[in-house]
Backbone bond lengths (Angstrom), bond angles and torsions (degrees), N, CA, C in turn:
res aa  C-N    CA-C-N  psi(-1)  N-CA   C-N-CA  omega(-1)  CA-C   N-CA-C  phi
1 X - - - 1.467 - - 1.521 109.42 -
2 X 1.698 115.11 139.18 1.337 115.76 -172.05 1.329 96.31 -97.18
3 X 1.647 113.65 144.07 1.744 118.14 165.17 1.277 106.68 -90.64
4 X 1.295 109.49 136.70 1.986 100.39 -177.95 1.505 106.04 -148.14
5 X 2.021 73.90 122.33 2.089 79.20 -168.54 1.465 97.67 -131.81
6 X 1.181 123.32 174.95 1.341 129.02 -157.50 1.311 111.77 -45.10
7 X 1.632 123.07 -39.24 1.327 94.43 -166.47 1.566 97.03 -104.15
8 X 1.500 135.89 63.00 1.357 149.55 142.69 0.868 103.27 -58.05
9 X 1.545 116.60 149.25 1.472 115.81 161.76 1.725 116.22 -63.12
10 X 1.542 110.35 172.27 1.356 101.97 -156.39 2.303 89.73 -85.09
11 X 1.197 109.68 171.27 1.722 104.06 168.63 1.246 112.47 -83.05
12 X 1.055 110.40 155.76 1.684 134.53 158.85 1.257 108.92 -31.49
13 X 1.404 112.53 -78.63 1.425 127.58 157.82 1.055 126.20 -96.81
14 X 1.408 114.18 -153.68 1.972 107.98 -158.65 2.010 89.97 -103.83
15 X 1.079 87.37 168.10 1.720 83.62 178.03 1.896 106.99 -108.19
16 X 1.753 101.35 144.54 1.747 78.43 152.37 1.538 101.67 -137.38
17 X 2.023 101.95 148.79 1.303 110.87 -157.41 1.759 89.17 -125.45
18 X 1.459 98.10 172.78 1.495 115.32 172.23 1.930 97.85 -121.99
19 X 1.504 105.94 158.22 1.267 89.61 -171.98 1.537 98.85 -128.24
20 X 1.133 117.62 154.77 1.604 111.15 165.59 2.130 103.05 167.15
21 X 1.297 105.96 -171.62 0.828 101.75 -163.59 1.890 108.31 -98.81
22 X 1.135 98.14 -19.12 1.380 129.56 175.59 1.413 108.87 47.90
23 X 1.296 137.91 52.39 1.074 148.46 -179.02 1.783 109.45 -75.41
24 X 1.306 109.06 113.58 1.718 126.60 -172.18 1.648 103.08 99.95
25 X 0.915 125.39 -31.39 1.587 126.63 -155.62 1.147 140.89 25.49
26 X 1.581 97.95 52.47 1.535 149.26 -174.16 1.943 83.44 -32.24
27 X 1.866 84.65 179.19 1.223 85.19 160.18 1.236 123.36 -117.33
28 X 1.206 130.30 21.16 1.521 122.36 150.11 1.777 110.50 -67.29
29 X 1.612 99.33 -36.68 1.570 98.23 164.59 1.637 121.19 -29.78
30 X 1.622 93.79 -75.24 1.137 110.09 173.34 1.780 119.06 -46.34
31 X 1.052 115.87 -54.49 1.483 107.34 167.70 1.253 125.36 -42.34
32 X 1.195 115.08 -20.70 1.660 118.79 -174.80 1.537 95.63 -99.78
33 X 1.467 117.64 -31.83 1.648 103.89 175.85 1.467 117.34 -59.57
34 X 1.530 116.07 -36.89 1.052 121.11 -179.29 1.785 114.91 -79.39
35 X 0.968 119.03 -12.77 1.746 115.87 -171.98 1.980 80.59 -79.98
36 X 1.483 121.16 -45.42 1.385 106.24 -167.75 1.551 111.81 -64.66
37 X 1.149 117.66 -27.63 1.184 96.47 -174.29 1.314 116.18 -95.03
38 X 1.597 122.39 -7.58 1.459 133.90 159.05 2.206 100.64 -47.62
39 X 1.589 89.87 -50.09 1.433 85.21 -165.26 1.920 125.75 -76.23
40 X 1.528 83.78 -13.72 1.993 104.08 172.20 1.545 87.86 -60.36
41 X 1.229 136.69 -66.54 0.775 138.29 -141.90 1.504 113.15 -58.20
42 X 1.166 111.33 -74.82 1.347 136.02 153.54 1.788 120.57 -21.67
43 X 1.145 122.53 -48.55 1.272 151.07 138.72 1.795 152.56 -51.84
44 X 1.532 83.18 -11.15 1.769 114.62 -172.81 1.129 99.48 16.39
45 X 1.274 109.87 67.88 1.918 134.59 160.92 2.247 113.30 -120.50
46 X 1.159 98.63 153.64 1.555 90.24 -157.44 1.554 84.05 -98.71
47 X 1.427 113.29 122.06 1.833 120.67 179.87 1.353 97.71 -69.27
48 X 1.628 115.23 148.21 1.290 149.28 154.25 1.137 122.05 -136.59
49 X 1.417 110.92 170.01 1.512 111.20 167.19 1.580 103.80 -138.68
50 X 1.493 128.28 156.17 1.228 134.06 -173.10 1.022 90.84 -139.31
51 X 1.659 94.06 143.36 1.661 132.77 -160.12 1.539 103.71 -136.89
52 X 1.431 130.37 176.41 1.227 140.59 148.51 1.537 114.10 -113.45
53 X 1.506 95.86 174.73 1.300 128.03 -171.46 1.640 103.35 -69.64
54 X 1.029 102.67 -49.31 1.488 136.52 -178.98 1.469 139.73 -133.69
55 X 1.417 110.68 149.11 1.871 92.62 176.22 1.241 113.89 -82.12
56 X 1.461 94.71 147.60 1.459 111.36 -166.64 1.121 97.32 -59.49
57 X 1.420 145.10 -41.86 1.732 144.01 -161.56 1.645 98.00 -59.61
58 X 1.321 108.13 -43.57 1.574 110.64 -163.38 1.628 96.31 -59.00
59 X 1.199 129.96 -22.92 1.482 128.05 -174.30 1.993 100.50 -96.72
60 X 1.303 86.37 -60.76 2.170 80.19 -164.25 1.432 96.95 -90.65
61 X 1.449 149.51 -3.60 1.286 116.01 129.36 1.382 104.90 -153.35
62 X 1.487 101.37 129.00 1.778 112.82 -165.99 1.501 103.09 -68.72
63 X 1.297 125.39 -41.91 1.543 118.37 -162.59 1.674 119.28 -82.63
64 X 1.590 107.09 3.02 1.234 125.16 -176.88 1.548 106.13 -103.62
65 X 1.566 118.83 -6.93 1.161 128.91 178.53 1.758 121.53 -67.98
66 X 1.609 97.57 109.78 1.446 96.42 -169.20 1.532 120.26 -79.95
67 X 1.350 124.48 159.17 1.173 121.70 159.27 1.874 135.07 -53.67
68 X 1.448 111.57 121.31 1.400 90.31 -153.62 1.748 120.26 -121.41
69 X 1.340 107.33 154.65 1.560 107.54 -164.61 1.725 118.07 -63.76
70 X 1.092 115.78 2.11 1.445 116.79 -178.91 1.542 109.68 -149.56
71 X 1.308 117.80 146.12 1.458 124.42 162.47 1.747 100.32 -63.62
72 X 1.507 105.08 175.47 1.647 99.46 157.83 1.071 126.50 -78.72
73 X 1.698 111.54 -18.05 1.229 110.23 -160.30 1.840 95.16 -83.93
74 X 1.478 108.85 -36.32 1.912 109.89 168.96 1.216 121.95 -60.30
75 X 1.380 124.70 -5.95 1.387 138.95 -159.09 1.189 95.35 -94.89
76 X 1.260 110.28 -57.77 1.932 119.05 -165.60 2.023 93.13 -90.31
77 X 1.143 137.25 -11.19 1.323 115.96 159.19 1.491 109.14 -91.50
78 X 1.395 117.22 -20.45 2.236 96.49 159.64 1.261 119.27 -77.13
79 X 1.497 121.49 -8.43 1.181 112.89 -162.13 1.588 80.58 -92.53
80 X 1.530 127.03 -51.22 1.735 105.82 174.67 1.979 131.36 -36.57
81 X 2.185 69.82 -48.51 2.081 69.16 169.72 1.271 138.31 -31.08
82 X 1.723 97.94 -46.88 1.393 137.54 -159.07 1.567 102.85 -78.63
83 X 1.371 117.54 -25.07 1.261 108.28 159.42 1.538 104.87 105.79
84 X 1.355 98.23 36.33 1.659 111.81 -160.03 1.732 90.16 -113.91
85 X 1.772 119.34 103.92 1.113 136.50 151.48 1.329 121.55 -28.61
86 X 1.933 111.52 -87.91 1.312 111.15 159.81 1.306 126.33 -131.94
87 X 1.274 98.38 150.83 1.734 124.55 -173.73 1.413 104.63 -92.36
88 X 1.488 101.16 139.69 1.832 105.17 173.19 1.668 99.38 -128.87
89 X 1.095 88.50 108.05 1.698 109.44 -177.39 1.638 116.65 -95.72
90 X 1.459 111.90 97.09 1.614 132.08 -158.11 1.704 89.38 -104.78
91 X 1.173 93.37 131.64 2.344 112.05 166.84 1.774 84.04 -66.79
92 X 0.886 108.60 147.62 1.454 140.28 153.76 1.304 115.06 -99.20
93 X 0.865 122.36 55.62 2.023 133.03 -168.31 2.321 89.05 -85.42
94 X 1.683 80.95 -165.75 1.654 94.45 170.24 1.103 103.28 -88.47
95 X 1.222 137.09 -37.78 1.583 137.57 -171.97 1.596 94.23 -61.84
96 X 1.389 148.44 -39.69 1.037 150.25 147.35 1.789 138.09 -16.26
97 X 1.478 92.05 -53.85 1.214 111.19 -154.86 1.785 97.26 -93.41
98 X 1.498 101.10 -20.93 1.815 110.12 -159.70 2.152 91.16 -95.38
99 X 1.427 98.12 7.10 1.870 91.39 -159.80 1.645 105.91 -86.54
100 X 1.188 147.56 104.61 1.175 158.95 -160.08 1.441 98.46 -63.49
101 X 1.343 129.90 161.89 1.475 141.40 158.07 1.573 98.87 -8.19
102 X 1.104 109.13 -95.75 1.793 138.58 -172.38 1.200 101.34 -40.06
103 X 0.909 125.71 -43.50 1.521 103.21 -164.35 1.778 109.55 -102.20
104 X 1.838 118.19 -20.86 1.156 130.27 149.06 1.772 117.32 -26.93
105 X 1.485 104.61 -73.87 1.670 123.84 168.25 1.612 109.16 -44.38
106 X 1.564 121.16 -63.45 1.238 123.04 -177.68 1.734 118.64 -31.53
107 X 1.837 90.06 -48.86 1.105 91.73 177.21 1.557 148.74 -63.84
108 X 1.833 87.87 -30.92 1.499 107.52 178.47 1.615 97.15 -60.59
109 X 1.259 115.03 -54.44 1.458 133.13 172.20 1.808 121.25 -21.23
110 X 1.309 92.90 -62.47 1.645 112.32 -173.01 1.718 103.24 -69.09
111 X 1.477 104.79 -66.96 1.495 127.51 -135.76 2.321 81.71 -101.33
112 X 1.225 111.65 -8.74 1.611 88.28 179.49 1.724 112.65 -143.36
113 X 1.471 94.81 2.99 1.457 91.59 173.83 1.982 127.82 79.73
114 X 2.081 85.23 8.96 1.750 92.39 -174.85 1.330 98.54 -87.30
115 X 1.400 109.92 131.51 1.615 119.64 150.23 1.483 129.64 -59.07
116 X 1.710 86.47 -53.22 1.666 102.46 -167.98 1.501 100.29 -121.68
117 X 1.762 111.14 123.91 1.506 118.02 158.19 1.603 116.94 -82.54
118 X 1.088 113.61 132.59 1.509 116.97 177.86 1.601 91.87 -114.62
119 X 1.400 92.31 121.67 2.015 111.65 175.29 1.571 92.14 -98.07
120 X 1.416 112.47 151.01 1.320 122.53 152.35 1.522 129.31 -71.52
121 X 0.919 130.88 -178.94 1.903 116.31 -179.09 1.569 102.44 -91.85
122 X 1.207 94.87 120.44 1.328 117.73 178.63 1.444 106.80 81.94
123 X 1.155 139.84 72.64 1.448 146.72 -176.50 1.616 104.40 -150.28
124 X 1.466 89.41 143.33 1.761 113.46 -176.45 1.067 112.70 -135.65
125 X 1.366 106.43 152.00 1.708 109.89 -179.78 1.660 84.64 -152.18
126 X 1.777 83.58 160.44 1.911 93.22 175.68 1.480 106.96 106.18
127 X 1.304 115.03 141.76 1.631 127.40 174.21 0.979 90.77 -76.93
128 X 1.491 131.92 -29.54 1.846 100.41 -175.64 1.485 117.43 -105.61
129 X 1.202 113.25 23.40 1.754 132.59 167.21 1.733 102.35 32.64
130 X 1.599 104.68 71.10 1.538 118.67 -172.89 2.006 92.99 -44.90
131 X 1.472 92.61 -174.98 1.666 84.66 174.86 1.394 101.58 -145.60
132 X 1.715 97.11 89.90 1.391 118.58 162.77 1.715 129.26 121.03
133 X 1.195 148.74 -171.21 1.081 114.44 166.79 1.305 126.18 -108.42
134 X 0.822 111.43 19.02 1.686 122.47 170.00 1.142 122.87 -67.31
135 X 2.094 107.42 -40.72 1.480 130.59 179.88 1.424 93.67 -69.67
136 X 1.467 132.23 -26.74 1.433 129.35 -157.13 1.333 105.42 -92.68
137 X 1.460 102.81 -38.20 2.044 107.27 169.99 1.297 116.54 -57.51
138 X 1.266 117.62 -36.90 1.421 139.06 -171.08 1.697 113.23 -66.25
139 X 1.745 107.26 -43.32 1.402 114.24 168.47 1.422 122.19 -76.60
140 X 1.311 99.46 -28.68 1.391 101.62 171.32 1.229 125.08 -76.20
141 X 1.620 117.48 -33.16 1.583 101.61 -179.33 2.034 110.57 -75.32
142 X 1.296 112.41 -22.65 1.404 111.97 177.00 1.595 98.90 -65.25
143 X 1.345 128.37 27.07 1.935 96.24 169.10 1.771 88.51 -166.99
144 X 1.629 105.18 31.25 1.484 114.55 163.04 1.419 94.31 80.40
145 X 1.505 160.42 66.06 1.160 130.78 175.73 2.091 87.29 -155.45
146 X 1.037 99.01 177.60 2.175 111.79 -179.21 1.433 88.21 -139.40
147 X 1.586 105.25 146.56 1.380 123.77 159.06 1.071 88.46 -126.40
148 X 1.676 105.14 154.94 0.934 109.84 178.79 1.645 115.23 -139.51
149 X 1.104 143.45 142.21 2.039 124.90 -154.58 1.774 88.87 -118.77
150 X 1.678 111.15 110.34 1.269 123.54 163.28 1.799 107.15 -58.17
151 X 1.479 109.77 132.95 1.554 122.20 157.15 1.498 111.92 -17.20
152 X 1.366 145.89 178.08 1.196 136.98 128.53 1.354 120.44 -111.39
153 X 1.588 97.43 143.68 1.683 114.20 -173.76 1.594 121.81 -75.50
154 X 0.971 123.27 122.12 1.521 112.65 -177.58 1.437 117.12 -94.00
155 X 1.604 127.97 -40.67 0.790 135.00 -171.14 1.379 109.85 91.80
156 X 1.729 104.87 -106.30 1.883 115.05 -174.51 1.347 92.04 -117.65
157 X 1.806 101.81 75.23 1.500 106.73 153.20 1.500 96.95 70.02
158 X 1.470 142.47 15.19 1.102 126.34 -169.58 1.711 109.57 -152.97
159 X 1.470 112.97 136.36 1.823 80.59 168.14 1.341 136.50 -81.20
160 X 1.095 118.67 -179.77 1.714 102.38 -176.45 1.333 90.53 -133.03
161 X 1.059 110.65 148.17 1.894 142.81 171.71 1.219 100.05 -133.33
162 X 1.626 95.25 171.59 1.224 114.42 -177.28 1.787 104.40 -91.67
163 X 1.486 106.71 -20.54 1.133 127.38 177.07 1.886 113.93 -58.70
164 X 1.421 98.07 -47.42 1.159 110.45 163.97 1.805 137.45 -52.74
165 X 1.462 87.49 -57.52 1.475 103.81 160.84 1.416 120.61 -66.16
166 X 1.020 130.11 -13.98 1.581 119.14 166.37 1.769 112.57 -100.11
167 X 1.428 117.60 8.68 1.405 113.41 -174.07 1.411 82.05 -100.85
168 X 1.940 128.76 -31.31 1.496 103.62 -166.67 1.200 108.22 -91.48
169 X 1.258 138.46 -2.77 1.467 138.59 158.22 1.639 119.02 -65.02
170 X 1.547 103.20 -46.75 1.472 101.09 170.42 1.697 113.14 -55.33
171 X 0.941 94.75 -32.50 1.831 92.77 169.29 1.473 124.75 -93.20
172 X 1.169 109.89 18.12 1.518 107.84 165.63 1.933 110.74 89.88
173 X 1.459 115.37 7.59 1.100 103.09 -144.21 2.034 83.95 -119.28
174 X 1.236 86.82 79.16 1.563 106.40 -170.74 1.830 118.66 -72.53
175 X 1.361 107.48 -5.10 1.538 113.54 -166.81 1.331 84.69 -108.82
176 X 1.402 120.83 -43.82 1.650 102.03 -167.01 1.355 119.66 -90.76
177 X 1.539 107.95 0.66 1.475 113.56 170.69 1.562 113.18 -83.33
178 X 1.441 122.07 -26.95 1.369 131.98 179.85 1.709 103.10 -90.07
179 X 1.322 114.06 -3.87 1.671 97.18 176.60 2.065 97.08 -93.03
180 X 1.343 111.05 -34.23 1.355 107.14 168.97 1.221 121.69 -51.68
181 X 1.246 123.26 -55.82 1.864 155.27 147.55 1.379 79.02 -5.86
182 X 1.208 131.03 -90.59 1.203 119.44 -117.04 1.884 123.71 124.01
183 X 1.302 98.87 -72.64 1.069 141.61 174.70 1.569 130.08 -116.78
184 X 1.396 124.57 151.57 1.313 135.66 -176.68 1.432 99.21 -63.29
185 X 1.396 105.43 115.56 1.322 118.67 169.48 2.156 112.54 -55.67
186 X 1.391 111.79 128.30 1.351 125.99 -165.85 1.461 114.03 -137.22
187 X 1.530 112.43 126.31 1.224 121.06 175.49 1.839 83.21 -103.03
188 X 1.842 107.13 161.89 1.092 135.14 167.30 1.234 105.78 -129.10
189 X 1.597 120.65 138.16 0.808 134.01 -175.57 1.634 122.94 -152.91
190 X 1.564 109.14 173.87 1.456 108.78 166.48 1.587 129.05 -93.63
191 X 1.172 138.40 132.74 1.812 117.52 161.04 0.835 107.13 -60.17
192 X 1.619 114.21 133.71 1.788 115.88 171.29 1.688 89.60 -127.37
193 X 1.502 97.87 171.96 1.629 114.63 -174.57 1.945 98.33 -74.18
194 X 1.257 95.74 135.99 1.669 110.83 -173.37 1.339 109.99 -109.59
195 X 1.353 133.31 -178.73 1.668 135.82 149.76 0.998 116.44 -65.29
196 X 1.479 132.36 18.95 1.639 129.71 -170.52 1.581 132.08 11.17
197 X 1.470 117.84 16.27 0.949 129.21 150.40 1.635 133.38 -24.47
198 X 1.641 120.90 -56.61 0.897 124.52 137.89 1.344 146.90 0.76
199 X 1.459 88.72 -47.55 1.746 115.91 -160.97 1.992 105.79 -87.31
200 X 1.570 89.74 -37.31 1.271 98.03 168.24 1.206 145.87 -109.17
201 X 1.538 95.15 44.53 1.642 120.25 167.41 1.963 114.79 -144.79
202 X 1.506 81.52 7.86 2.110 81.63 153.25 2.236 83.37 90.69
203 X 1.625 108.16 27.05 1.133 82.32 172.27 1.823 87.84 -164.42
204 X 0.895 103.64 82.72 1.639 122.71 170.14 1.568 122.73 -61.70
205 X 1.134 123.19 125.05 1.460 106.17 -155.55 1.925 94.97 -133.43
206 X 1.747 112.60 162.60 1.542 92.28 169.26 1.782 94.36 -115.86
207 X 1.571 92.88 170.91 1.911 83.43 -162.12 1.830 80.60 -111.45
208 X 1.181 93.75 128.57 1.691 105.53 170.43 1.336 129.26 -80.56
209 X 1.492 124.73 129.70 1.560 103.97 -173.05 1.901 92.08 -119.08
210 X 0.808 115.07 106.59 1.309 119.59 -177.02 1.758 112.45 -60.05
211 X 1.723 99.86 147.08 1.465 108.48 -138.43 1.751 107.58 -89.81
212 X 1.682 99.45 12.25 1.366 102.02 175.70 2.212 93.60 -157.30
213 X 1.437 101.37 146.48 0.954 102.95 -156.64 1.728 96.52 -106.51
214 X 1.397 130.49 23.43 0.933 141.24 136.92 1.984 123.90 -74.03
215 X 1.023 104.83 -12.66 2.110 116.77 -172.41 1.866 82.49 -47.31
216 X 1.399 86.11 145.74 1.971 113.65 159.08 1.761 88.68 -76.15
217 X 1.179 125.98 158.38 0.951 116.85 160.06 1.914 90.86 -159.77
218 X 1.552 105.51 114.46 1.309 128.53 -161.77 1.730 105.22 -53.78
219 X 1.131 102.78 169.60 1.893 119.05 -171.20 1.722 93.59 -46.42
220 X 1.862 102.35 156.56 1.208 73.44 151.45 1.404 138.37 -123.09
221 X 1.095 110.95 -170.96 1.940 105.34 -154.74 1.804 107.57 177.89
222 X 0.985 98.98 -167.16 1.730 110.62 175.21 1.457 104.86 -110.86
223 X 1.216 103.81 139.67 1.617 107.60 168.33 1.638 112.21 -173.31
224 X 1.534 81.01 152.40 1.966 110.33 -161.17 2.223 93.07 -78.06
225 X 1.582 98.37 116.46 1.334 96.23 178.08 1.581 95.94 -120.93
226 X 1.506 95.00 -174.16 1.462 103.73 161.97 1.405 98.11 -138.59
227 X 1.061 101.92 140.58 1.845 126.10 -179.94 1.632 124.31 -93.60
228 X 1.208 128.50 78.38 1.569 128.78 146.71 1.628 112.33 -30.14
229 X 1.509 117.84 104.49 1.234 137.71 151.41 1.111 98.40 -44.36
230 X 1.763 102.00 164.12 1.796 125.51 154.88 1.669 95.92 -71.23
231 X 1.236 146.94 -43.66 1.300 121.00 -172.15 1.556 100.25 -96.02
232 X 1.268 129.51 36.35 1.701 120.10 172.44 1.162 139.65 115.24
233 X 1.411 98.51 -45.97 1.863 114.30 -162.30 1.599 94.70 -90.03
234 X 1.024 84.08 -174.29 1.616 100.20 -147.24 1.800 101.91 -133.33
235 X 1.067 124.89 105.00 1.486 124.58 -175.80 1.766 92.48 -110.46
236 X 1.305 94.94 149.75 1.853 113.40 160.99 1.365 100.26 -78.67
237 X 1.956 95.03 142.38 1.780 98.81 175.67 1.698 96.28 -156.74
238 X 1.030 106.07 -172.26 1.572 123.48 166.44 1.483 120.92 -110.27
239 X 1.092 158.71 177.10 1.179 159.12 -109.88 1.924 113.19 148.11
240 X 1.563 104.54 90.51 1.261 95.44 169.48 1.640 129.38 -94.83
241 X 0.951 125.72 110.99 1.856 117.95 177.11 1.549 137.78 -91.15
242 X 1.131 135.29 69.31 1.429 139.94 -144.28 1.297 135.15 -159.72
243 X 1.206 122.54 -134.93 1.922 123.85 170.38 1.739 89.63 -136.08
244 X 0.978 117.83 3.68 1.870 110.57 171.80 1.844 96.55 46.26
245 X 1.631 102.76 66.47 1.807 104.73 -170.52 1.779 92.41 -62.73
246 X 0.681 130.45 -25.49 1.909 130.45 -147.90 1.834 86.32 -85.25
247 X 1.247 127.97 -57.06 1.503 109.54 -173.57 1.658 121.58 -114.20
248 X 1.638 107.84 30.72 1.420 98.44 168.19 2.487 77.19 -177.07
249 X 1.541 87.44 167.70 1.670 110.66 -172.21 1.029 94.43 -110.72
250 X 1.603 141.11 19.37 1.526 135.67 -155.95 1.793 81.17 -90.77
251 X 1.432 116.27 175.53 1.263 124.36 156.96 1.522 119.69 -126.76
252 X 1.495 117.08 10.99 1.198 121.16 172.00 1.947 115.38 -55.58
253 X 1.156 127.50 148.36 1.247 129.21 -179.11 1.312 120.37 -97.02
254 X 1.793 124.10 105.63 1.466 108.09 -166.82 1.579 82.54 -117.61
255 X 1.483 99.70 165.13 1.700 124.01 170.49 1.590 97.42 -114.58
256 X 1.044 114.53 126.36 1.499 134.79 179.13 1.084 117.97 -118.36
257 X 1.229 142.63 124.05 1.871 157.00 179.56 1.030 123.38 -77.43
258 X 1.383 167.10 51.73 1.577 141.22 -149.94 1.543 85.08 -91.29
259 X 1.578 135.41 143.22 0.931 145.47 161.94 1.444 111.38 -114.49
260 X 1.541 106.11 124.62 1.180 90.81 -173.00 1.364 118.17 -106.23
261 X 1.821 106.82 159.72 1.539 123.84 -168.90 1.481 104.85 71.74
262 X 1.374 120.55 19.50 1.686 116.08 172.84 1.318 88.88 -114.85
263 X 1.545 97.75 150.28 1.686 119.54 162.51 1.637 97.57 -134.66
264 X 1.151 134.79 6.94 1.902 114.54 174.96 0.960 121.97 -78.02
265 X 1.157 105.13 177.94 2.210 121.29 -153.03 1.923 95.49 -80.80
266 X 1.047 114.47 122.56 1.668 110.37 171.69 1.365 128.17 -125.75
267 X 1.577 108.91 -19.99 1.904 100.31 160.85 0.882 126.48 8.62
268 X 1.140 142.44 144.15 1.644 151.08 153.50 1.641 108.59 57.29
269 X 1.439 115.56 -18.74 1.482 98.37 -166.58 1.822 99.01 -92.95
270 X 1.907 109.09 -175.95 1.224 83.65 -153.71 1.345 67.65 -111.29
271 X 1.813 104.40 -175.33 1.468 133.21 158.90 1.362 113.05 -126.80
272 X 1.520 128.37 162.29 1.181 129.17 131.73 1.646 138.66 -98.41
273 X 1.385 109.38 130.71 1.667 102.11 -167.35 1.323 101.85 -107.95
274 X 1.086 118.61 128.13 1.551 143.45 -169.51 1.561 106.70 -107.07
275 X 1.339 127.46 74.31 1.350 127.34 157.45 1.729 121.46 -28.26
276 X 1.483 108.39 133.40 1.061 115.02 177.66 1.563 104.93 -114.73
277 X 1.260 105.20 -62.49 1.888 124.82 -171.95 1.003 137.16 -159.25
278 X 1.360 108.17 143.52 2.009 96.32 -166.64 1.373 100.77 -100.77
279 X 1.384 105.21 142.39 1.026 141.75 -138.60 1.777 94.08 -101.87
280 X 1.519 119.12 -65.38 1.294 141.93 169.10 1.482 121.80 -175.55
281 X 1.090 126.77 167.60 1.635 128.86 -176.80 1.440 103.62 -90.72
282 X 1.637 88.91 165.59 1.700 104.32 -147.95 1.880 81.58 -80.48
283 X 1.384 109.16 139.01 1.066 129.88 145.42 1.529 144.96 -96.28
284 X 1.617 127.21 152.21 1.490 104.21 159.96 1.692 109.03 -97.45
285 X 1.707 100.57 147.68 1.435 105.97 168.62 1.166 111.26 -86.37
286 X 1.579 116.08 179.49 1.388 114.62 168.89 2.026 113.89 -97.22
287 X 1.645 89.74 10.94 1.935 86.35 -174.63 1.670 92.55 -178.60
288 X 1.083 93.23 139.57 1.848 92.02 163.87 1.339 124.56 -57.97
289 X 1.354 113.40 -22.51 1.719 108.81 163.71 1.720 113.75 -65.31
290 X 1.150 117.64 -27.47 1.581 116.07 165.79 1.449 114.21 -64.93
291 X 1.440 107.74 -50.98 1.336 103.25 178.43 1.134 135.65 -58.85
292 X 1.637 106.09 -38.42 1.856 111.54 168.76 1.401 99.75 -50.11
293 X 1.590 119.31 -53.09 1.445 114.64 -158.60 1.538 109.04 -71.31
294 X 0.957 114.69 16.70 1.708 124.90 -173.84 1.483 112.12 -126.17
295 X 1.446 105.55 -17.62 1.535 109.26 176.83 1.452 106.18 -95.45
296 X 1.403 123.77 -40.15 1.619 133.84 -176.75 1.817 98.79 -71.04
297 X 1.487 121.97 -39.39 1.514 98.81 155.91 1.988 126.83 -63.47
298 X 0.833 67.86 -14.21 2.475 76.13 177.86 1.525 96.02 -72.65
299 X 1.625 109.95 -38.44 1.416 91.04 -142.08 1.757 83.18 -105.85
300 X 1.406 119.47 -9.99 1.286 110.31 163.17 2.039 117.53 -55.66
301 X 1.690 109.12 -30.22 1.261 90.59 -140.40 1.630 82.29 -110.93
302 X 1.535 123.06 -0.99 1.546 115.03 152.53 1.463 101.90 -82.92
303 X 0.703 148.79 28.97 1.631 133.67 163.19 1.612 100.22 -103.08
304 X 1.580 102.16 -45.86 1.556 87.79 175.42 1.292 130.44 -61.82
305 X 1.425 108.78 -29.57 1.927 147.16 -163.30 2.166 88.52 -71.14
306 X 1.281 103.84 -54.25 1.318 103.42 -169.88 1.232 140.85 -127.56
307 X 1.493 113.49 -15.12 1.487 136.39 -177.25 1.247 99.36 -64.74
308 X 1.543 140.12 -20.30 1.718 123.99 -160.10 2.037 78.37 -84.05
309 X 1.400 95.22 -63.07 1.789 90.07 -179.75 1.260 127.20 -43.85
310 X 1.608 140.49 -34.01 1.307 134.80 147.44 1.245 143.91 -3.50
């Protein structure tokens, strides 16, 4: 996938892009990647899609800024997955945020070589939040340019946002957020040094500090993951998210790994944990002998959940 920012060379031909922030790169995402390049085609225009640097909330209002399903750097490798040629990667500055309809388009126009904007259904752009897309066809044909308003995707009878997908993770509801996804919803992270507690009840765990401090990071609870090593492979594990009430009163929130049938050295290096299913919510025991006997049922019922696939 090509990144293409102002000072790219200019295209051959004119480009047409869809714009958004595309955070998860769901598959309604994907549906809209694919209507553009249905419509390049059709159009002998070269498909893109344009993204930012940043979310726009984090600039025009910080405290409304949600927690979000991808780093940038995961953002721009689904959007390759996705089969996305080139990317036009725009700062989200104030000069950004203050740019009206017209002069938004102008820009794609001037500074990227798009002919045609493809909006999603029901999508706005512009400080002066025109009303609808008709007003948007209308700006566009006064300065040479087509918008154009993609169908909307429902999926299962429903639409999907990204908005969506982070309300069913906040609730624990980790299978049906990864069937929207696409894909198994995944935090990345670092091993950092833990209370090794774990270690001394036959269930050793690494504590993840995830590699951007914006990550969703789902309810907390127990749940059946699968783990991306530093060299690749992929082991079945469990996944704890919580205050661990049973061996400390702290209220800090750690994510904990037990991988199972591994014993190697992991410090500092990273993993990715790929949620599958929750398992149940974090409880307190009355003794660590409850708890082992509460962890060896978790890790009984991901072995069944995932070990045949292994």
């Amino acid at each position: 996938m090509e990144l293409i920012t102002k000072s790219s060379p200019a295209p051959e031909r004119g480009r047409i892009a869809a714009v958004g922030m595309w955070d998860g790169v769901h598959l309604g995402h994907r549906f809209l990647i694919d209507y553009v390049r249905v419509e390049s085609k059709y159009r002998d225009l070269i498909p893109a899609v344009i993204t930012f640097t940043c979310h726009p909330l984090s600039v025009v209002r910080p405290h409304d800024m949600p927690p979000l399903l991808n780093t940038p750097d995961e953002r721009l490798d689904r959007l390759d997955r996705a089969g996305v040629e080139h990317c036009i990667m725009l700062d989200f500055d104030d000069k950004t945020r203050h740019m009206t309809a017209a002069e938004f388009l102008r820009a794609l126009k001037h500074d990227y070589g798009v002919d045609t904007l493809v909006v999603g259904f029901n999508n706005r752009f512009g400080r002066d939040r025109v009303d609808g897309i008709d007003q948007y066809r209308q700006i566009a044909s006064e300065i040479g340019m087509t918008v154009i308003e993609a169908p909307e995707y429902t999926g299962e009878n429903a639409p999907i946002s990204s908005s969506a997908i982070r309300k069913l993770l906040s609730e624990g509801k980790v299978a049906e957020a990864s069937r929207k996804l696409g894909y198994d919803y995944t935090i990345r992270g670092t091993v950092v040094n833990g209370s090794h507690v774990g270690r001394t009840i036959g269930f050793p765990t690494a504590n993840i500090h995830p590699l951007s401090d914006t990550t969703l990071i789902p309810s907390p609870g127990v749940y059946a993951v699968r783990v991306t090593l530093p060299d690749g492979t992929q082991r079945p594990g469990m996944v704890n998210i919580g205050t661990r009430p049973t061996v400390t009163d702290g209220t800090a929130l750690t994510i904990e790994v037990h991988i199972l049938d591994f014993s190697g050295f992991l410090y500092d290096e990273e993993l990715s944990i790929h949620f599958v299913e929750r398992l149940r919510g974090e409880k307190k025991f009355p003794s660590l002998k409850k708890l082992t006997s509460a962890l060896e049922a978790d890790a009984a019922k991901v072995r069944k959940m995932l070990c045949k696939s292994h």
